[in-house]
N, C-alpha and C positions, 0 to 999 in steps of 0.2 A: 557091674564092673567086671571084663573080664581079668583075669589070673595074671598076665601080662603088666598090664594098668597097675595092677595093687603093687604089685614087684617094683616098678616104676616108683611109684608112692614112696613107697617105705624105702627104698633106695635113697631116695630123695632126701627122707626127713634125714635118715643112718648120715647120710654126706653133710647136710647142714648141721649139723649138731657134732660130729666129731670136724668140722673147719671152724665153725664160731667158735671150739673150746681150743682150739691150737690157735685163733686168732686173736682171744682174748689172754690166751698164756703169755703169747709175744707180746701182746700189748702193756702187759703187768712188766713182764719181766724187764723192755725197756724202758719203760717209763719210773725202774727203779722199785717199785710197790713190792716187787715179787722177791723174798730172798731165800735161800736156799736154807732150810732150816737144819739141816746138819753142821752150816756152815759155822767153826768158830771164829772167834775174833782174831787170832792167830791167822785162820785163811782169807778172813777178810782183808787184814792187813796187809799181808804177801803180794793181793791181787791189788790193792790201791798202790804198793809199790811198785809192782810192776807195770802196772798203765801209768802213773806221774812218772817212773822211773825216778825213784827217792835213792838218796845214797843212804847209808845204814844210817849215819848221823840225826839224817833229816827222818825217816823211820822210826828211830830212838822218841826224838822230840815230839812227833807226831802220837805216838806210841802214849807218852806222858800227856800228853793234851787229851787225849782217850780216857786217859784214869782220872786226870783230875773232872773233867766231863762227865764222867761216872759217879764220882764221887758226890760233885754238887748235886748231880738232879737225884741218887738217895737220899743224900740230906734232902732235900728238896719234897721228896715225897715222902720221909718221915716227920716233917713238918706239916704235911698237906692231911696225911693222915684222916688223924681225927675230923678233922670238916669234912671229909668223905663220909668216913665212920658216921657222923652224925648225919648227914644223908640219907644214907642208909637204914639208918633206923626210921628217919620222920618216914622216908619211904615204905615201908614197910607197917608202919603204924597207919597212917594214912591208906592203905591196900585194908586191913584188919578194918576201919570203921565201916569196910564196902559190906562185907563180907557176913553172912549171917553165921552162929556158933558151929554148926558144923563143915561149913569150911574155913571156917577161924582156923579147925584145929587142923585140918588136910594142909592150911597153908603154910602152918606153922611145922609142921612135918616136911614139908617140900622146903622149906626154907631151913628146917635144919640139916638136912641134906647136901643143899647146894654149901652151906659153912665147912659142914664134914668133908666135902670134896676140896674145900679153900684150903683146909687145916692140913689136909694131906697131903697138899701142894707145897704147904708151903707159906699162902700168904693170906694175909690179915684178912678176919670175915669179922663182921660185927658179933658186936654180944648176943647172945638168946634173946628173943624180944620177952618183954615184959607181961 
């Protein structure tokens, strides 16, 4: 191949691989999938006001259907909880019958690790397996 040709090449792949990732970015972002993770609820809000064009009222009200919406589906998932939780566990016990003694304990190591990284988050990791 001469010098030319590869240049060609690699030009080529560089060009498809940064337009499929600008063309999948616009495709996330309008199709809603994509949100801007800095973004608070506060600016969320602002921007559905201004595109419905809400008066403050209707904002207000909107605003309280937010929370109570929020509300339910915590309740909602501190209900769901535990059936996770226990999931989680058959999961992991059911992974251990595969497993011979010494990667019982490697996985039990990896697996207290990913809890450690839960707990430091923040949120619920099952109990130490048994």
């Amino acid at each position: 191949m001469t010098r030319r040709v590869y240049l060609y090449f690699v030009a080529t792949i560089i060009l498809g691989a940064i337009l499929g990732g600008v063309g999948a970015y616009y495709y996330l972002w309008y199709n809603g999938r994509l949100q801007h993770p800095t973004s608070s609820r506060k600016e969320r809000m602002e921007h559905l006001k201004k595109v419905l064009n809400l008066s403050d009222a209707q904002a207000q009200q909107i605003d309280r259907i937010f929370d109570e919406s929020a509300q339910k589906a915590g309740d909602l998932q501190k209900q769901m909880e535990p059936q996770f939780q226990t999931i989680h566990l058959e999961t992991r016990a059911r992974i251990r019958q595969v497993l011979n003694p010494d990667q019982q304990k490697k996985f039990d190591e990896f697996v207290r690790a990913i809890d450690e990284r839960h707990r430091r988050r923040g949120s619920q990791a099952p109990p130490p397996p048994r």
